[in-house]
N, C-alpha and C positions, 0 to 999 in steps of 0.2 A: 625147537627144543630137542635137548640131544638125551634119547633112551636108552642106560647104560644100566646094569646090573651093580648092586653095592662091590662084587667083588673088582669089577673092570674100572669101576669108579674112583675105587682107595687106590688102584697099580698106577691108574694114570695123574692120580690128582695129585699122590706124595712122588710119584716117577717125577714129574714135571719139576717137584718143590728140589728135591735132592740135585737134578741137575742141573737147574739156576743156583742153587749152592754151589756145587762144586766146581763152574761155571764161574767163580767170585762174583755175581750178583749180593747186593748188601740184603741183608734177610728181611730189613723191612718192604724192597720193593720185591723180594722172592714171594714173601706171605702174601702182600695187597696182591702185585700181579697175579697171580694165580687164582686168587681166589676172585678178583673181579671177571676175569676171562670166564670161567668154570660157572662163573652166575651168568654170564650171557650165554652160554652154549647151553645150558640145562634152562634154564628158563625166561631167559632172551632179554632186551635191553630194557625192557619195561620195570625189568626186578632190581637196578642199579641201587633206585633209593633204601631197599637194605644196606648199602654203605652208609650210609648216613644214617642210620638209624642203628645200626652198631656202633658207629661211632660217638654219638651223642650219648649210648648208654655205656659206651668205655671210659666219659667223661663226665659221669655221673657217679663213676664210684669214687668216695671222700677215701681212701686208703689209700690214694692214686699222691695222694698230698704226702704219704709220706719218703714218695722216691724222692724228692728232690730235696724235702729235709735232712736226710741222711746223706746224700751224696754230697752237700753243703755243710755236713758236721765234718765228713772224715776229710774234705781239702782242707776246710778253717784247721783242721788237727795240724794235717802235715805241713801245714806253713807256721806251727808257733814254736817249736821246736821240742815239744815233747820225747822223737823218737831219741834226737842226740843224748838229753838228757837220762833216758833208760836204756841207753845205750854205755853212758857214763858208771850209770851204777850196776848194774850186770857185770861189764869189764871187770870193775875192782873187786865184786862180792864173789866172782862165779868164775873167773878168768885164771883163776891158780888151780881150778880142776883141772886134769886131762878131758878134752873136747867141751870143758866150761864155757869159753866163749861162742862155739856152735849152739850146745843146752838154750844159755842165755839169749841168743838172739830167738830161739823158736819161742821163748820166754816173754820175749818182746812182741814178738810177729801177734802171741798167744792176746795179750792186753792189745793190740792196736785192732787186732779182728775185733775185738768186743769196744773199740770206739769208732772204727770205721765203716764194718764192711762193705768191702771191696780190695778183693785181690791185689792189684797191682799196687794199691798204696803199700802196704806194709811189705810187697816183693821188691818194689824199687829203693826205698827209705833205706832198710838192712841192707839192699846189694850198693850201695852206694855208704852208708858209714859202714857196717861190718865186714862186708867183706873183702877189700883192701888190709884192714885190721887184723882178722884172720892168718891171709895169706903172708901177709908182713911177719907174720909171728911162728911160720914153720905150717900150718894146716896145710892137711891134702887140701886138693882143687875139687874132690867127690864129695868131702863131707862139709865144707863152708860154702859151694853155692847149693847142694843139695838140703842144706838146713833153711837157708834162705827159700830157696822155692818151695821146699814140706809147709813151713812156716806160714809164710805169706797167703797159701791159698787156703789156711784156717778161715781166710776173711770173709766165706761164701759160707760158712757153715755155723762157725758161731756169729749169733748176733749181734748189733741188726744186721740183717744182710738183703741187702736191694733182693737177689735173687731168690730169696722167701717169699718177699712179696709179692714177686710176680707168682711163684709157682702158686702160692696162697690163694691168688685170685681166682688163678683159672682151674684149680681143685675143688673150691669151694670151701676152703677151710681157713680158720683163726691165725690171723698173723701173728697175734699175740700169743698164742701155743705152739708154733711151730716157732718165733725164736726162741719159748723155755725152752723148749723139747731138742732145741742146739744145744743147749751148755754141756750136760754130760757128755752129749759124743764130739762136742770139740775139746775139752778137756780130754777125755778118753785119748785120740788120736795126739794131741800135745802131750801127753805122757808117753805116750809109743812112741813118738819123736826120740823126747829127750833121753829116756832109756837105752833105745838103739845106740845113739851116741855114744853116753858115759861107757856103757858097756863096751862096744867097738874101739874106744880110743883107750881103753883101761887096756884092754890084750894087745891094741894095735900101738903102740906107746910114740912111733913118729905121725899119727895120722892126726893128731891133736894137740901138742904139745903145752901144757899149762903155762901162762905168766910168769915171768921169775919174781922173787920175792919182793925182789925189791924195787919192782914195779908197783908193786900193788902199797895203796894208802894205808895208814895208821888206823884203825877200827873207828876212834872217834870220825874222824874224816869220813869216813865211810858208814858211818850210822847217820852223818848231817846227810848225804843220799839220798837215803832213803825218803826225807821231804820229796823227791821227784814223783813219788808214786802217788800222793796225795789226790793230785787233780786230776790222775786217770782213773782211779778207783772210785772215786767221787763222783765223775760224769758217766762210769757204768754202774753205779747203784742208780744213781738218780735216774737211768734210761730203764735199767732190765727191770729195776724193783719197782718201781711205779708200777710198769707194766704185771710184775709178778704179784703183788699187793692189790690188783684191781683198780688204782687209784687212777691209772690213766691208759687210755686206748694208744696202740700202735703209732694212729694218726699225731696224738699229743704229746706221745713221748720223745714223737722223732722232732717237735717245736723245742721241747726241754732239751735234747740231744742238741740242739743248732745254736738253743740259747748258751749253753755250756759252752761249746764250743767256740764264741765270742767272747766269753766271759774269762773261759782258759787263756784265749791270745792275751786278754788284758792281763791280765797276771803277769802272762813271760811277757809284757811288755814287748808284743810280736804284730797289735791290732793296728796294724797301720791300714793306711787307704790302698797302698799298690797290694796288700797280700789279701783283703775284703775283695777289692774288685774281683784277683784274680781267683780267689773262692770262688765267687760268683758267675763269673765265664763259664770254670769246671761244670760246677753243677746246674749251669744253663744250658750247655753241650753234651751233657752224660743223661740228664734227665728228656730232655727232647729227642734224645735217639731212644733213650726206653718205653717214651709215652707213644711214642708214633710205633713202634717195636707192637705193643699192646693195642694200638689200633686195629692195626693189620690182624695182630691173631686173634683177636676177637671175632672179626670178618671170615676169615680162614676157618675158626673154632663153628659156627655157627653153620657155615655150607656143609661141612663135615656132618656135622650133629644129623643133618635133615637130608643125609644121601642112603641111611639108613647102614651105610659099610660101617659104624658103630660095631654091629650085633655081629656083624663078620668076624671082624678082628675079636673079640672076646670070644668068640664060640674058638678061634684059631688057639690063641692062648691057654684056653683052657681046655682044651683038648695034650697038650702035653702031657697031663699027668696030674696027678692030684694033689695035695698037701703042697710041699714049700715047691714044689716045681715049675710049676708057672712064677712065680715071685723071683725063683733061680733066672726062669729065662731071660727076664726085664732086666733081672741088674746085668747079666750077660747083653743082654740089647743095648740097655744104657752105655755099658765103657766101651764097645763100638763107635757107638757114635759119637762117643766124647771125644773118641782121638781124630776124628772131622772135622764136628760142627763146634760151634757156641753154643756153652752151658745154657745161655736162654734161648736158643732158636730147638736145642734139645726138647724145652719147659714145653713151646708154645706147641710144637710137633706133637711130642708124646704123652701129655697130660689128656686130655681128651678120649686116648686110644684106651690107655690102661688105669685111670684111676677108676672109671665102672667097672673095670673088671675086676681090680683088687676089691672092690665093697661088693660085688656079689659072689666072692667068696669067702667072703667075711673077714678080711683083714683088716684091721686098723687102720684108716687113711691116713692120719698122721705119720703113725709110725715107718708106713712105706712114705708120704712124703721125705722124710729122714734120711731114709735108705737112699732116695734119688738124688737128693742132696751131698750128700757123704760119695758117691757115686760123681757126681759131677765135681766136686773137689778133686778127683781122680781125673777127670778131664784136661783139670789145668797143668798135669804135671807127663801126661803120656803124649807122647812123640804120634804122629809129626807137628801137629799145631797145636800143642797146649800153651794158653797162653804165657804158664808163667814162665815156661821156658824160650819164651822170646824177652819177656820185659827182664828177663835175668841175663841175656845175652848185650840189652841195653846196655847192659851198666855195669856190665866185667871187661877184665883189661884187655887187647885184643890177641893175646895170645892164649888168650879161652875162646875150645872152638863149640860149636856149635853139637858134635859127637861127647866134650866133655859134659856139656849140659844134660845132655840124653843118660849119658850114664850115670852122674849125679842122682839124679834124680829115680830111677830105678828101686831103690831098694824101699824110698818112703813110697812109693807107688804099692810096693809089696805090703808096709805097713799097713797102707790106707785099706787094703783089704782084710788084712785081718780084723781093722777097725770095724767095717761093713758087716765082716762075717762075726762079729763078738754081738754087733748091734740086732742082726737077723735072729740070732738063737738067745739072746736075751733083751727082747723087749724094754723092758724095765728102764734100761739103760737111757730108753727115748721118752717113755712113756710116763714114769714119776715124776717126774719134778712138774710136767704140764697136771697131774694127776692132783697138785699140790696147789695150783694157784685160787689164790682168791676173785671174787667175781664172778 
């Protein structure tokens, strides 16, 4: 049995985890490995069957039903062809402003996070219809794949979004109040979007240049349209409002969400067997890398818990200072790490450390879940590995370099801060509408 002090404990046990990271170790075998090694040195091979027994209780939580729900709504989405269509009527309603067709796509990106989330769907979808469209049309290369990548990573922030779930679980809080408690501040941050824009291509008059007239459709023509919004409005009342109305739990709304999502393909006449299967591949491969993801750091979360380096680390934190300054320091921890790791191997890392610390000093757990959230949406867009700045290099032409992306991408980064720091000094922002639900 090995006799180590909590402080020698946390350096060697997250030293060990950071360098199998940066090492490209996948973080499911980074978590289990570590933490099964770490259980035979402190308390030797007799102690193994805590792996099982973590795991059997990772597999006994019914919320765990709703990752794969969702991750089965938002492919069925993107294979019936919704995005083309609100991509149709954006173009003709929005495309005669200055940077209208940027606006409209974060417009789009804004409705697809609230029927998929997940990132990459609505960053690849836009970088592939809009933005060719865009650049065909006179757009700088800053602000058409920078609206793409701001856009797309709304999908981790407003709901549903996989990445709630997981934080939800290992926090100890309501799924179903942390996706309320998304709408304002992804709406918030889609407003800061589309604002930067309009404003920017109003003074900057080559950086965006509006549709010619006589591109765009006769009003009637473009009021028939409007019919495209129908079925996505419809499958986000039926998911957030059940959930907002008490009428149904996370677990059953994400059923409602998958049933919709079948129901939408049949409409657009999209429900064939090769686009069902291939739904069903995605979110057999997307959900089994998150379930097994959650095995591990429940195992991980658990060694941690009982090395007693807990009370270390919050004594560390709150030793900075008093008032908003430790909460200062986390979100300064957090976009650290963002520009490293995965926004979930972030979740399963630093939940544990710092949400005790935020409740004993009395801050709203939700509302700083939020902040970490909106935090890791920042992940996806800052250099060097965020991911949306790789799945937007997918799917630009090849004389987009990899430096134009980084720069791109920059000044919604700046945005997303201000988003954060609007969210920090007013509360409300996160806190009302969860303040509001029934149930």
């Amino acid at each position: 049995m090995m006799e180590l002090g909590p402080g020698w404990l946390t350096l060697i046990l997250f030293g060990s985890l950071i360098i199998l990271l940066l090492c490209g170790l996948p973080l499911l075998f980074a978590l289990g490995g570590v933490a099964t090694l770490f259980i035979i040195l402190i308390w030797g091979p007799h102690a193994l069957p805590i792996l099982a027994n973590r795991t059997y209780m990772a597999m006994d939580m019914f919320l765990l039903v709703a990752v794969p729900m969702f991750i089965f709504m938002g492919a069925m989405l993107q294979r019936c062809g919704i995005a083309e269509d609100l991509y149709e009527l954006m173009y003709h309603w929005m495309g005669g402003l200055r940077g209208g067709l940027a606006a409209g796509t974060v417009l789009i990106c804004t409705l697809f996070a609230a029927m998929v989330g997940i990132s990459g769907a609505a960053t690849t979808s836009m970088g592939l219809l809009a933005l060719p469209s865009m650049l065909n049309r006179g757009y700088k290369k800053d602000i058409a794949i920078g609206c793409i990548c701001a856009g797309g990573a709304l999908g981790i922030l407003i709901p549903p979004s996989v990445l709630m779930i997981i934080l939800a679980l290992f926090a100890r809080l309501s799924v179903g109040q942390m996706f309320i408690a998304g709408i304002l501040p992804g709406l918030l941050l889609s407003g800061l979007f589309i604002a930067y824009i309009l404003i920017r291509c109003h003074f900057q008059k080559d950086l965006g240049p509006g549709v010619p007239a006589e591109e765009r459709l006769p009003l009637r023509q473009r009021l028939r349209l409007l019919g495209s919004l129908l079925l996505p409005i419809a499958l986000i009342i039926a998911v957030m409002g059940s959930m907002f109305m008490g009428l149904a739990t996370p677990s059953e709304a994400s059923a409602i969400g998958a049933f919709g999502a079948i129901v939408s393909a049949a409409v657009k006449r999209k429900l064939t067997w090769q686009n069902f299967r291939s739904a069903l591949f995605v979110c057999m491969r997307l959900s089994a890398m998150v379930i097994w993801i959650v095995f591990a750091a429940s195992v991980f979360t658990a060694l941690y818990a009982v090395t007693g380096a807990q009370g270390l680390i919050s004594g560390m934190i709150a030793g900075v200072g008093e008032g908003w300054w430790p909460i200062i320091v986390m979100q300064l921890i957090f976009f650290v790490l963002g520009m490293f790791f995965d926004p979930t191997g972030i979740v399963l890392l630093t939940t544990p450390i710092f949400f005790p610390v935020v409740i004993s000093l009395g801050f709203d757990p939700l509302w700083f879940a939020l902040l970490f959230v909106i935090n890791m949406e920042m992940a996806f867009l800052t250099p060097p590995f965020g991911f949306n700045l790789f799945y937007m290099k997918a799917v630009t032409p090849p004389d987009v370099t990899m430096m134009d992306i980084y720069k791109s991408a920059m000044p919604f980064v700046m945005l997303q801060m201000v988003g954060l720091a609007l969210c920090m000094v007013f509360p409300g922002i996160i806190l009302w509408l969860p303040s509001m639900m029934s149930g």
